[in-house]
C-alpha positions, -999 to +999 in steps of 0.1 A: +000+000+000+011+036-003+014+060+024-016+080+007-038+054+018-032+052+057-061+070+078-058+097+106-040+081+135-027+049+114+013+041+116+036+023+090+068+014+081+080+026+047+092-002+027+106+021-006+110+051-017+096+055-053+102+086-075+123+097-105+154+118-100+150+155-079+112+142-066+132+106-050+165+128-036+138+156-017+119+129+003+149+110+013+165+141+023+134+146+040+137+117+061+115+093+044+136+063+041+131+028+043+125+011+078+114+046+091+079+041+115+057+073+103+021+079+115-006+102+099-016+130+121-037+154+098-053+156+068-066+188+052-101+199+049-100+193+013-083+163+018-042+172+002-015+177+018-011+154+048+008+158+084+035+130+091+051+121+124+082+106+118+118+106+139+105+131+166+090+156+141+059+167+120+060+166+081+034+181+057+035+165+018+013+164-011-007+134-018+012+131-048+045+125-033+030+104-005+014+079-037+056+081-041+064+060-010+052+020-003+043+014+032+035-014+052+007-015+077+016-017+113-009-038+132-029-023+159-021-034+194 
């Protein structure tokens, strides 16, 4: 699944990174790399962009760039 598809309050692991060139380089550099946890905190009225905790911070992207990065589900407990 992609990280455009996790609800408010869901978590996942990103599995990879997808993206051509300048788009793939920003969200690494962003800290979206592989084996990072990242929850969905916000999303906007009209539904783009989306608020990302990751490593201790908040991240707002596009839905565009989230359809970008492959996630795995992490399972409620």
């Amino acid at each position: 699944m992609t990280l455009n598809e996790l609800k408010i309050g869901e978590a996942g692991v990103i599995t990879t990174v997808g993206g051509q060139g300048a788009l793939r380089r920003r969200l690494l550099d962003m800290g979206l790399t592989p084996k990072t946890r990242v929850m969905v905190r916000k999303v906007a009225p009209m539904g783009d962009p989306i608020e990302l905790h990751l490593r201790g911070y908040e991240l707002t992207i596009r839905v565009d760039d989230a359809k970008n990065i492959e996630v795995e589900r992490e399972d409620k407990q």
